[in-house]
PDB file of N, CA, C and O in Angstrom:
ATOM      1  N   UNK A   1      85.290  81.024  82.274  1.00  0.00           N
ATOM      2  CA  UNK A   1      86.308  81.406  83.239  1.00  0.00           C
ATOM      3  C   UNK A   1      85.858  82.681  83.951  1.00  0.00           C
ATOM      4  O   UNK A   1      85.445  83.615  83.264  1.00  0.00           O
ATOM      5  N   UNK A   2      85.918  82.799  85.475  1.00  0.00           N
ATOM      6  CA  UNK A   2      85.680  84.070  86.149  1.00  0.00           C
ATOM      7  C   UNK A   2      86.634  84.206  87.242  1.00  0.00           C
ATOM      8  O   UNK A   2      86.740  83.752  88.382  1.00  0.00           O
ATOM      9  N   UNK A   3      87.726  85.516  85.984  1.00  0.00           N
ATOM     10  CA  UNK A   3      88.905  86.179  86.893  1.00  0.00           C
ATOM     11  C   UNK A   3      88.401  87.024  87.468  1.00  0.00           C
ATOM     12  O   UNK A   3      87.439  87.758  87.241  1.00  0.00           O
ATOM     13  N   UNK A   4      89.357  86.872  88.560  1.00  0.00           N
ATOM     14  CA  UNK A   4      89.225  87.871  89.976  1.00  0.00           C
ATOM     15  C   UNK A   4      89.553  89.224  89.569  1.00  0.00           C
ATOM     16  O   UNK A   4      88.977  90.114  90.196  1.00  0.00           O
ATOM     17  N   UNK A   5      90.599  89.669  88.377  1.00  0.00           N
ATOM     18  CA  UNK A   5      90.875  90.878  88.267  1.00  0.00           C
ATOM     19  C   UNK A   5      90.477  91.580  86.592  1.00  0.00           C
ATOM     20  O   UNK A   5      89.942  90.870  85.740  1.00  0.00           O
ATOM     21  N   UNK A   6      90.716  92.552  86.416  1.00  0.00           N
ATOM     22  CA  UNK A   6      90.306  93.085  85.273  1.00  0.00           C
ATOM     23  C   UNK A   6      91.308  93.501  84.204  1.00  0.00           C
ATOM     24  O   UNK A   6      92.484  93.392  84.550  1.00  0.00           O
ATOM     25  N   UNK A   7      91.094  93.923  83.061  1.00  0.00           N
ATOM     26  CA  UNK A   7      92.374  94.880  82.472  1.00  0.00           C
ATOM     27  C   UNK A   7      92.508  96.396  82.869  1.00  0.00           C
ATOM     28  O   UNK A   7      91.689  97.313  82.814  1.00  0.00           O
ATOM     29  N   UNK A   8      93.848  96.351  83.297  1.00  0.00           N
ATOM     30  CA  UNK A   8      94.421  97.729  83.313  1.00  0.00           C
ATOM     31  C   UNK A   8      94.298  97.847  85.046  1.00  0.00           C
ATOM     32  O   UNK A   8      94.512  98.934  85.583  1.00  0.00           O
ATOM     33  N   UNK A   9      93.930  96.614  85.869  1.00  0.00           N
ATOM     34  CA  UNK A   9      94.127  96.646  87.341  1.00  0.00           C
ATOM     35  C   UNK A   9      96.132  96.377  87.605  1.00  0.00           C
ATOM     36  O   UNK A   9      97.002  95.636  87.149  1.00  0.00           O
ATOM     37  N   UNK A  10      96.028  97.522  88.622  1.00  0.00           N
ATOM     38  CA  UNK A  10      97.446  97.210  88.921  1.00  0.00           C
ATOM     39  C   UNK A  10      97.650  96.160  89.926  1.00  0.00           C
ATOM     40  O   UNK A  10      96.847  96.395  90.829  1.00  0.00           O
ATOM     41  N   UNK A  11      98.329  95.129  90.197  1.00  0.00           N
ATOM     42  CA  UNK A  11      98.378  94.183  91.070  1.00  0.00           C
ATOM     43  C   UNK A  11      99.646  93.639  91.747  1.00  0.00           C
ATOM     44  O   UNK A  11     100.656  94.264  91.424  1.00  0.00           O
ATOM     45  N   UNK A  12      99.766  93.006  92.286  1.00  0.00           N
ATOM     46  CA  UNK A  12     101.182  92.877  93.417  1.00  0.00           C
ATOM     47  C   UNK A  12     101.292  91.245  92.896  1.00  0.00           C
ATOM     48  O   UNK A  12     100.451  90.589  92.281  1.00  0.00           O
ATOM     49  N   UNK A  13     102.168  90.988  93.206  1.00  0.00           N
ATOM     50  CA  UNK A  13     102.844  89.588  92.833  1.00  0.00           C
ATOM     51  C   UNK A  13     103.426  88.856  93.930  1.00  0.00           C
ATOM     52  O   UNK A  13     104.655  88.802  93.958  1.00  0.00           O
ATOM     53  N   UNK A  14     102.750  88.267  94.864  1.00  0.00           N
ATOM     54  CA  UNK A  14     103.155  87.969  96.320  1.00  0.00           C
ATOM     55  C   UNK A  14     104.708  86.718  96.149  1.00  0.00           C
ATOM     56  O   UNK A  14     105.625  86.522  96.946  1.00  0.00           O
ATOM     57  N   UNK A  15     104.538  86.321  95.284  1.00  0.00           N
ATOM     58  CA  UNK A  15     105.685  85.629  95.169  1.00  0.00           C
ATOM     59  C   UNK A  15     107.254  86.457  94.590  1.00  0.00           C
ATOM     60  O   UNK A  15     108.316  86.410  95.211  1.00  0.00           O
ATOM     61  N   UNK A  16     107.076  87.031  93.542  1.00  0.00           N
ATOM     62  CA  UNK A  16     107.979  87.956  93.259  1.00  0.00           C
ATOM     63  C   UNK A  16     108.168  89.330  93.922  1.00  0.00           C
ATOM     64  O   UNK A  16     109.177  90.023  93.792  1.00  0.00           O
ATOM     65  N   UNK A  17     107.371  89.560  94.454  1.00  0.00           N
ATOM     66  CA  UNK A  17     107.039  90.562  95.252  1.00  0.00           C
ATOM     67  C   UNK A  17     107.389  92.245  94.382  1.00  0.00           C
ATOM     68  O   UNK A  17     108.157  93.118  94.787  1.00  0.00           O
ATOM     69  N   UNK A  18     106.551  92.266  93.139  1.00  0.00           N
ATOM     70  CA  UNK A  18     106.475  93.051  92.300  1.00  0.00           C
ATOM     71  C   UNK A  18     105.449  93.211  92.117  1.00  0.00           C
ATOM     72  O   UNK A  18     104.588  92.353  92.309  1.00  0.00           O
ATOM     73  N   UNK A  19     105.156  94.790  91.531  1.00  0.00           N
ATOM     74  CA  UNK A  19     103.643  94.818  90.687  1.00  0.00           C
ATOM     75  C   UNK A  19     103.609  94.855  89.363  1.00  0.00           C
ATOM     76  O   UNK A  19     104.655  94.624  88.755  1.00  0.00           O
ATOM     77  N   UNK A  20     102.669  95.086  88.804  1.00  0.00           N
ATOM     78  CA  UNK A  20     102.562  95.445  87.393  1.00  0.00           C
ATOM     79  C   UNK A  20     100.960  96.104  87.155  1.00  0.00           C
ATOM     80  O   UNK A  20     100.154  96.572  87.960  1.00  0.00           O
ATOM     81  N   UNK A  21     100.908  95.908  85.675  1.00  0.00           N
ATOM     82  CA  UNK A  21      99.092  96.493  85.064  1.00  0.00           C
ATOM     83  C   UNK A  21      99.348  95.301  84.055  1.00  0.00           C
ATOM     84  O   UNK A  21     100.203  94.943  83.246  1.00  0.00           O
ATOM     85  N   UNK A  22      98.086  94.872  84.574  1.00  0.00           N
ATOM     86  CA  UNK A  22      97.601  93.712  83.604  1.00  0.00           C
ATOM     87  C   UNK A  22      97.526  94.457  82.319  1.00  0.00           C
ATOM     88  O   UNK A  22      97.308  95.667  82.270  1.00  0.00           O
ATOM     89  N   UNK A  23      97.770  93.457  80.951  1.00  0.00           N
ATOM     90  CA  UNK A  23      97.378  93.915  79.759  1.00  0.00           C
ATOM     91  C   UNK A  23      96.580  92.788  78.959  1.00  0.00           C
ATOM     92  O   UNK A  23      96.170  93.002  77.818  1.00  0.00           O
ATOM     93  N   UNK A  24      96.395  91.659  79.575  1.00  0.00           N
ATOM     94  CA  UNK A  24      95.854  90.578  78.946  1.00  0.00           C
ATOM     95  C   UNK A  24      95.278  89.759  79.551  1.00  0.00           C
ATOM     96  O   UNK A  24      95.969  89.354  80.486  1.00  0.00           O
ATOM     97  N   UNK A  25      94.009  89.139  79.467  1.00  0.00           N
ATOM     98  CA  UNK A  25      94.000  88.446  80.342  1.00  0.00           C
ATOM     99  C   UNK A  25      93.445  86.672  79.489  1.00  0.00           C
ATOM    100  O   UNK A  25      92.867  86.585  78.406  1.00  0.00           O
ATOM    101  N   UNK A  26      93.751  85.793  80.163  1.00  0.00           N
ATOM    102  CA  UNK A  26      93.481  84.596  78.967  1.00  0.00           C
ATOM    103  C   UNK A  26      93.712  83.316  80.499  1.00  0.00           C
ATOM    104  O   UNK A  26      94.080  83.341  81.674  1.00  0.00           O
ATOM    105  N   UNK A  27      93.158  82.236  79.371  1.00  0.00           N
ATOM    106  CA  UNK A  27      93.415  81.168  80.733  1.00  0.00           C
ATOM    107  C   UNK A  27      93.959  79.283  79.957  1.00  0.00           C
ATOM    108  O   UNK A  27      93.726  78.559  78.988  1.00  0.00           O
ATOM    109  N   UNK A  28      94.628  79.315  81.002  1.00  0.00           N
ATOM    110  CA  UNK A  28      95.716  77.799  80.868  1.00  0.00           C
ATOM    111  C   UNK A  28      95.706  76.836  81.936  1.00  0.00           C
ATOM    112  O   UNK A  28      96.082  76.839  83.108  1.00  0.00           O
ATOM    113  N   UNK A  29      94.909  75.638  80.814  1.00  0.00           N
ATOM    114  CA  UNK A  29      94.638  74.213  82.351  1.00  0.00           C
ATOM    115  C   UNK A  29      93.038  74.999  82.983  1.00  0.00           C
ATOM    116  O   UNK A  29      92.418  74.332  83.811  1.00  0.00           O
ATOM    117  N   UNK A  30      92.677  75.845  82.725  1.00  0.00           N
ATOM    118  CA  UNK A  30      91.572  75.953  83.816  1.00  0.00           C
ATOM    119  C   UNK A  30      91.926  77.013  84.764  1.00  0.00           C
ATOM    120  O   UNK A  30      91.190  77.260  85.720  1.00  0.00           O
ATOM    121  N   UNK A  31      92.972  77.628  84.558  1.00  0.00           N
ATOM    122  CA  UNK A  31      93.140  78.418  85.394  1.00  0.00           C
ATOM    123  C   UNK A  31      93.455  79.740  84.622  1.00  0.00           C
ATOM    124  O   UNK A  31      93.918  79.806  83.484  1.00  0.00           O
ATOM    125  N   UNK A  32      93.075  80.925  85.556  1.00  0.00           N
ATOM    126  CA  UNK A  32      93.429  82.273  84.530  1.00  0.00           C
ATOM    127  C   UNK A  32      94.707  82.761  84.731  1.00  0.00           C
ATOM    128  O   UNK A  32      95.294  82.920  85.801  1.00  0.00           O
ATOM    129  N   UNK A  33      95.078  82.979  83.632  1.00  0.00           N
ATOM    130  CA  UNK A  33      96.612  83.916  83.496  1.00  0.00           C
ATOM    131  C   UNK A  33      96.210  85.548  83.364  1.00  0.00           C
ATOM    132  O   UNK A  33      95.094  86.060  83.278  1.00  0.00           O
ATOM    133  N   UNK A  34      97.535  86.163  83.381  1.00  0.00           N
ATOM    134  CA  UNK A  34      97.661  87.700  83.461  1.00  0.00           C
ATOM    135  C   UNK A  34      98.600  87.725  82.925  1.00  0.00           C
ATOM    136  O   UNK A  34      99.622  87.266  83.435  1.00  0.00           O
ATOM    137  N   UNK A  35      98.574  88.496  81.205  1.00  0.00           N
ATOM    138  CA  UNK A  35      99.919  89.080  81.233  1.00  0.00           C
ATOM    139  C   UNK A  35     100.173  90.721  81.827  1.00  0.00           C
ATOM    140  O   UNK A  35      99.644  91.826  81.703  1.00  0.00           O
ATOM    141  N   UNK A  36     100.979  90.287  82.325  1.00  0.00           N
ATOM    142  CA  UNK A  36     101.254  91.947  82.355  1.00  0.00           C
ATOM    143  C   UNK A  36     102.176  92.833  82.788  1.00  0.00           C
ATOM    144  O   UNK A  36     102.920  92.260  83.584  1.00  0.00           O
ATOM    145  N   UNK A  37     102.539  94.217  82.600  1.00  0.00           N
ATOM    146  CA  UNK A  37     103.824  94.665  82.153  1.00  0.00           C
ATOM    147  C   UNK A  37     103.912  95.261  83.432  1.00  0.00           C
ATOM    148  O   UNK A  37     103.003  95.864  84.002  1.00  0.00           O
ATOM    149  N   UNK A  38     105.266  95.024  83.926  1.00  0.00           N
ATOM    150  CA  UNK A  38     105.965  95.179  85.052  1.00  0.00           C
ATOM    151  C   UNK A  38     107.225  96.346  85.054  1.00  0.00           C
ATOM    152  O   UNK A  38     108.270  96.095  84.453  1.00  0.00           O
ATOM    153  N   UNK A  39     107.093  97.247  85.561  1.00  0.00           N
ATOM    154  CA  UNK A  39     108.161  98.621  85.932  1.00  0.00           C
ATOM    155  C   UNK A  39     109.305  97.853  85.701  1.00  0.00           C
ATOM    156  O   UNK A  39     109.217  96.630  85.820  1.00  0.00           O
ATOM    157  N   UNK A  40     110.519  98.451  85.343  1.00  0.00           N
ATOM    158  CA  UNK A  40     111.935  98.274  85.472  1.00  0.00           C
ATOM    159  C   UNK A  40     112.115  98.753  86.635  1.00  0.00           C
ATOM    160  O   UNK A  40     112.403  98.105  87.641  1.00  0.00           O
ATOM    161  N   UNK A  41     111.931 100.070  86.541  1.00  0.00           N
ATOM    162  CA  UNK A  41     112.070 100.726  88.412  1.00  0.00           C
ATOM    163  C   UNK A  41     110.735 100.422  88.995  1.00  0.00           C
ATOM    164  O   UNK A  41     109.583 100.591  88.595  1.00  0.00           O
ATOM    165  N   UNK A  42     111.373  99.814  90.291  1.00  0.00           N
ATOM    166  CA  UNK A  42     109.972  99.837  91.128  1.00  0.00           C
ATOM    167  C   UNK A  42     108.619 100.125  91.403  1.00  0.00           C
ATOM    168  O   UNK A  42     107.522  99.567  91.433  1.00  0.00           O
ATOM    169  N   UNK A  43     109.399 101.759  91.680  1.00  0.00           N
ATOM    170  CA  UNK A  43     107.788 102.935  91.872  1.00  0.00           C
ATOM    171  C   UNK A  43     107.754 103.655  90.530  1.00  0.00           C
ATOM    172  O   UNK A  43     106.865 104.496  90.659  1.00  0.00           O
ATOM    173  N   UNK A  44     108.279 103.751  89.291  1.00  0.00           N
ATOM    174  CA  UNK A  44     108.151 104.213  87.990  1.00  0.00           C
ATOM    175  C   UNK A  44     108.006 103.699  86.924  1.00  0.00           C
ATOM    176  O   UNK A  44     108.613 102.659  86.669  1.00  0.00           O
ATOM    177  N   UNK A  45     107.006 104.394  85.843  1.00  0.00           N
ATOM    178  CA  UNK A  45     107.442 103.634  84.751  1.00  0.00           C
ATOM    179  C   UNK A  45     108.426 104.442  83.563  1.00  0.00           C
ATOM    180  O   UNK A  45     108.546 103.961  82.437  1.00  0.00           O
ATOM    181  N   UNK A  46     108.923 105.380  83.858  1.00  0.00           N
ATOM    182  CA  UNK A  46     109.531 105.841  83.251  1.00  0.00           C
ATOM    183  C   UNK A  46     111.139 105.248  82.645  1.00  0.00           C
ATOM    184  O   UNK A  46     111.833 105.912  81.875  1.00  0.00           O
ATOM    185  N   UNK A  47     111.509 103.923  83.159  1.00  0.00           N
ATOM    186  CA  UNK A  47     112.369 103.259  82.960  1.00  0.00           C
ATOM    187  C   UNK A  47     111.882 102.125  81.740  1.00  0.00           C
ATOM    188  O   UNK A  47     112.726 101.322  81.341  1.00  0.00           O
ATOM    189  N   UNK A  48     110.599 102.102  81.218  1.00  0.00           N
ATOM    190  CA  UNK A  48     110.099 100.627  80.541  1.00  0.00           C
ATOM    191  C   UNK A  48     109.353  99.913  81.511  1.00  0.00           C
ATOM    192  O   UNK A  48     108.919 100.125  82.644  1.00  0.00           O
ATOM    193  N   UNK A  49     109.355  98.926  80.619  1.00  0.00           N
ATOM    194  CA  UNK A  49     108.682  97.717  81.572  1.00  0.00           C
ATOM    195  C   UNK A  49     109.025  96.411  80.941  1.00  0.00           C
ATOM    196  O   UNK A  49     109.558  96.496  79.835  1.00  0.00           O
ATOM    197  N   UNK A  50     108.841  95.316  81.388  1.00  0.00           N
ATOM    198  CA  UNK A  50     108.579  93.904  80.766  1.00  0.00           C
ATOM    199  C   UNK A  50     107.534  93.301  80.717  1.00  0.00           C
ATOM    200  O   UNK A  50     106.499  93.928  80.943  1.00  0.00           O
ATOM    201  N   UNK A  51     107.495  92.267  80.489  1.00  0.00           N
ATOM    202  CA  UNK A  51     106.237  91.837  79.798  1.00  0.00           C
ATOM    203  C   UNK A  51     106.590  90.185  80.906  1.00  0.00           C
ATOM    204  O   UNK A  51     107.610  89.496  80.915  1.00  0.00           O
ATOM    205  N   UNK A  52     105.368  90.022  81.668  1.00  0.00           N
ATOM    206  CA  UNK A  52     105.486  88.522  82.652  1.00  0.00           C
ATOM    207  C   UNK A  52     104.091  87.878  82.679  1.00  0.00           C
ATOM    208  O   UNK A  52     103.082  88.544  82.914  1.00  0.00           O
ATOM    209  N   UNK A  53     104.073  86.717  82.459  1.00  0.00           N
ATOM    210  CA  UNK A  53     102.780  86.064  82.953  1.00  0.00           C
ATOM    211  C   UNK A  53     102.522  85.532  84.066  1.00  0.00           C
ATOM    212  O   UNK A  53     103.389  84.849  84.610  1.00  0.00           O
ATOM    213  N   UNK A  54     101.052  85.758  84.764  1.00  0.00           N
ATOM    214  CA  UNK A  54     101.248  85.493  86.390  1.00  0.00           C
ATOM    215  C   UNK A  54      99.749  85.023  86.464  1.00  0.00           C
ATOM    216  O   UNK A  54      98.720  85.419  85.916  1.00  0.00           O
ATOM    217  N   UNK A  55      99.969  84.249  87.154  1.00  0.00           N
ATOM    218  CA  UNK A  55      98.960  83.354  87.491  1.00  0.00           C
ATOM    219  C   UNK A  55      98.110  84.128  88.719  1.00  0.00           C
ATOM    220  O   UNK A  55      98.682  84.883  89.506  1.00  0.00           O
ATOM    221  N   UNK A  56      96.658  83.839  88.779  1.00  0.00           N
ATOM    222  CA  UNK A  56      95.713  84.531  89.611  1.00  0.00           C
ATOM    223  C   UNK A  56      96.031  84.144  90.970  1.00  0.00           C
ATOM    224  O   UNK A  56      95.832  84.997  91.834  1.00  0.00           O
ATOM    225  N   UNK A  57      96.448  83.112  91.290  1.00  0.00           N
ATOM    226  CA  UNK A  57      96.542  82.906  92.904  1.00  0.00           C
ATOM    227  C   UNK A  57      97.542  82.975  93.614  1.00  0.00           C
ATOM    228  O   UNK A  57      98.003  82.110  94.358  1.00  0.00           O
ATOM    229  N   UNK A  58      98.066  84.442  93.319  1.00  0.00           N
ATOM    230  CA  UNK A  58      99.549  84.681  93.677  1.00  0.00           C
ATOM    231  C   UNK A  58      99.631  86.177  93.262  1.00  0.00           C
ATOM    232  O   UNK A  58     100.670  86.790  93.020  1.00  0.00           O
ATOM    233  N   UNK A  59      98.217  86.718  93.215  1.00  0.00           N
ATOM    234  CA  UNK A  59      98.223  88.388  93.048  1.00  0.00           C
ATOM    235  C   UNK A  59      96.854  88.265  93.909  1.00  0.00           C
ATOM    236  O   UNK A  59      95.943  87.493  94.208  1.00  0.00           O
ATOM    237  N   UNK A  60      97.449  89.818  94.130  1.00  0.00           N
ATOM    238  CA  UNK A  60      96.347  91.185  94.796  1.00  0.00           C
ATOM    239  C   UNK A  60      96.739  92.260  94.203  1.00  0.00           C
ATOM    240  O   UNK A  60      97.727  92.557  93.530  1.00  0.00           O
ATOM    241  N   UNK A  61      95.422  93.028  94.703  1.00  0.00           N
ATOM    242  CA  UNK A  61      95.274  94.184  94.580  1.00  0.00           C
ATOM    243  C   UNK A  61      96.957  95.270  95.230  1.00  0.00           C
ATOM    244  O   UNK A  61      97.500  95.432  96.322  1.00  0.00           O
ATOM    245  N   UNK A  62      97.196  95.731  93.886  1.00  0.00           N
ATOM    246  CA  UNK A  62      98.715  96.396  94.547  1.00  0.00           C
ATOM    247  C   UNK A  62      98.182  97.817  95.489  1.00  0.00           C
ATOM    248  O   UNK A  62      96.957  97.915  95.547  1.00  0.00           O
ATOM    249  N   UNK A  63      98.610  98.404  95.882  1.00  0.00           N
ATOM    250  CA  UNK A  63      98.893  99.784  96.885  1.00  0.00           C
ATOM    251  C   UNK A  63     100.060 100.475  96.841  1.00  0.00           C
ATOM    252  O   UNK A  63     100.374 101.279  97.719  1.00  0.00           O
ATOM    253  N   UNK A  64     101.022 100.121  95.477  1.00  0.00           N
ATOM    254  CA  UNK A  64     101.699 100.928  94.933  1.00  0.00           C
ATOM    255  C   UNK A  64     101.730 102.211  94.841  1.00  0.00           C
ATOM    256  O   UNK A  64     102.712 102.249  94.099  1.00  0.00           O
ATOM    257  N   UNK A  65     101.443 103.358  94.996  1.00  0.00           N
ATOM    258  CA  UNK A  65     100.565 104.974  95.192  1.00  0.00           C
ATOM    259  C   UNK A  65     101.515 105.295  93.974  1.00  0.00           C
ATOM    260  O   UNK A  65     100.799 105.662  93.043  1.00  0.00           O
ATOM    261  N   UNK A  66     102.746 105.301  93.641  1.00  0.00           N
ATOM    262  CA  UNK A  66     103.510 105.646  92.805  1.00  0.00           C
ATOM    263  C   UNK A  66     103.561 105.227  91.316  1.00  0.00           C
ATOM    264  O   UNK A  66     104.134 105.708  90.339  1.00  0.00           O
ATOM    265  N   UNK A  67     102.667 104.038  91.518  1.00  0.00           N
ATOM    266  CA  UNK A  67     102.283 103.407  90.008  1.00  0.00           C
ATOM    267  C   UNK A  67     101.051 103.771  89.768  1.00  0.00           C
ATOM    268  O   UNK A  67     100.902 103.461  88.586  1.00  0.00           O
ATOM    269  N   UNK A  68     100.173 104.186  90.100  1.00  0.00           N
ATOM    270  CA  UNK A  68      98.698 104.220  90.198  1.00  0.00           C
ATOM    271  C   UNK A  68      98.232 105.459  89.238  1.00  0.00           C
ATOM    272  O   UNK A  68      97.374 105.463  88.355  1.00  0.00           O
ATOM    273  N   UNK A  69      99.064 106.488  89.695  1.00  0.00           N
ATOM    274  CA  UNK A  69      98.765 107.781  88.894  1.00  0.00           C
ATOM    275  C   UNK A  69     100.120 108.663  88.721  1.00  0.00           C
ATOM    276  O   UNK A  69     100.863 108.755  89.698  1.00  0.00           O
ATOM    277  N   UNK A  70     100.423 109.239  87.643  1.00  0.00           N
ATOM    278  CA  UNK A  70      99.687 108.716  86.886  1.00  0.00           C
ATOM    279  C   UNK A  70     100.260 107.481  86.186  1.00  0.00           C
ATOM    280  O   UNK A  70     101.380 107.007  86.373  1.00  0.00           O
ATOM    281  N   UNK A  71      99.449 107.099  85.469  1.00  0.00           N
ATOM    282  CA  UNK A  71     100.315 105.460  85.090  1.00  0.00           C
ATOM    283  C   UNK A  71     100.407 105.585  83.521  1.00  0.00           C
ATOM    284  O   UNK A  71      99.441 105.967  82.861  1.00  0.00           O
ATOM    285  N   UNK A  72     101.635 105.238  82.950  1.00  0.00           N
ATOM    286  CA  UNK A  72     102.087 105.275  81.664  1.00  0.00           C
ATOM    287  C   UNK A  72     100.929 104.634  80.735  1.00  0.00           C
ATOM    288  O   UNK A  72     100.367 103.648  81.213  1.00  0.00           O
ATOM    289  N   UNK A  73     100.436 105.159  79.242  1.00  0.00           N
ATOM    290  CA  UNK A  73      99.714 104.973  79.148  1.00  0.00           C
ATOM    291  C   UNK A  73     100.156 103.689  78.060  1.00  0.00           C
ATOM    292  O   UNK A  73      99.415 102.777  77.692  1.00  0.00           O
ATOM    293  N   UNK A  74     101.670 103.926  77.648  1.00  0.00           N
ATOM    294  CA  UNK A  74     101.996 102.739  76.787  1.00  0.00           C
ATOM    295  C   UNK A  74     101.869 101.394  77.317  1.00  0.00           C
ATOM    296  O   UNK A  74     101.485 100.507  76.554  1.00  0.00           O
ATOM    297  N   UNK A  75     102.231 101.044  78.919  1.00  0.00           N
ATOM    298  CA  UNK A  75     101.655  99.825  79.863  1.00  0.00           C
ATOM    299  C   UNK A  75     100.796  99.396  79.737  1.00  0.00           C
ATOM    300  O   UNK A  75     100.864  98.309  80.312  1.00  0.00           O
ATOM    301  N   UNK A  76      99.647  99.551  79.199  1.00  0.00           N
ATOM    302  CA  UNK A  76      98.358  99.008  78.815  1.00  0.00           C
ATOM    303  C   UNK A  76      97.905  99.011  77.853  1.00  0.00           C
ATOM    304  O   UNK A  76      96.733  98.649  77.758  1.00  0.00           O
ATOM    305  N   UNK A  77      98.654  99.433  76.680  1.00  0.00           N
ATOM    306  CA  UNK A  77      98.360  98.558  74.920  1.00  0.00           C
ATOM    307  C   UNK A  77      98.879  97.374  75.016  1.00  0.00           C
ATOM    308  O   UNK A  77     100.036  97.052  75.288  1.00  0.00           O
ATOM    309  N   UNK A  78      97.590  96.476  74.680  1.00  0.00           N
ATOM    310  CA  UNK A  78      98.147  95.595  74.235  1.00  0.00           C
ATOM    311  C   UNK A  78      98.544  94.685  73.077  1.00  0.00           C
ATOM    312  O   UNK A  78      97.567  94.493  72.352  1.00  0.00           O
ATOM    313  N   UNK A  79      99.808  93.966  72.590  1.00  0.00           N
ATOM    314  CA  UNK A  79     100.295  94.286  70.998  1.00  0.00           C
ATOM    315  C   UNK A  79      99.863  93.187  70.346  1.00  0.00           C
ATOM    316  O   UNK A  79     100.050  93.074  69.135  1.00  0.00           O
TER     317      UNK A  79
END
């Protein structure tokens, strides 16, 4: 399998129109998944996050400026 993105890339969710930071990355059917943990608040993570799986052809590269740095460091253990 050769995903387009990496761990700990922050990325946009063109369908949900959210970002997150990957924490996992694995693949289903042939295709690669992303888990990864998504802000409660928008531009923060100081609210938590959740945990979503998202499929590669329906992310980019986010431009979030507010998630980027600094970025919670609990968002990217993964359990």
């Amino acid at each position: 399998m050769k995903e387009k993105f990496k761990l700990k890339d922050l990325v946009y969710n063109r369908n949900t129109k959210e970002d997150g930071t990957i924490r996992r990355i694995y693949e289903t059917n042939g295709v690669a998944m992303y888990e990864v943990a998504v802000p409660q608040n928008r531009d923060s993570w100081t609210g938590g996050y959740y945990i979503s799986d998202w499929a590669e052809d329906v992310l980019q590269l986010s431009t979030n400026e507010p998630l980027k740095a600094p970025r919670a460091v609990h968002a990217f253990r993964a359990y």
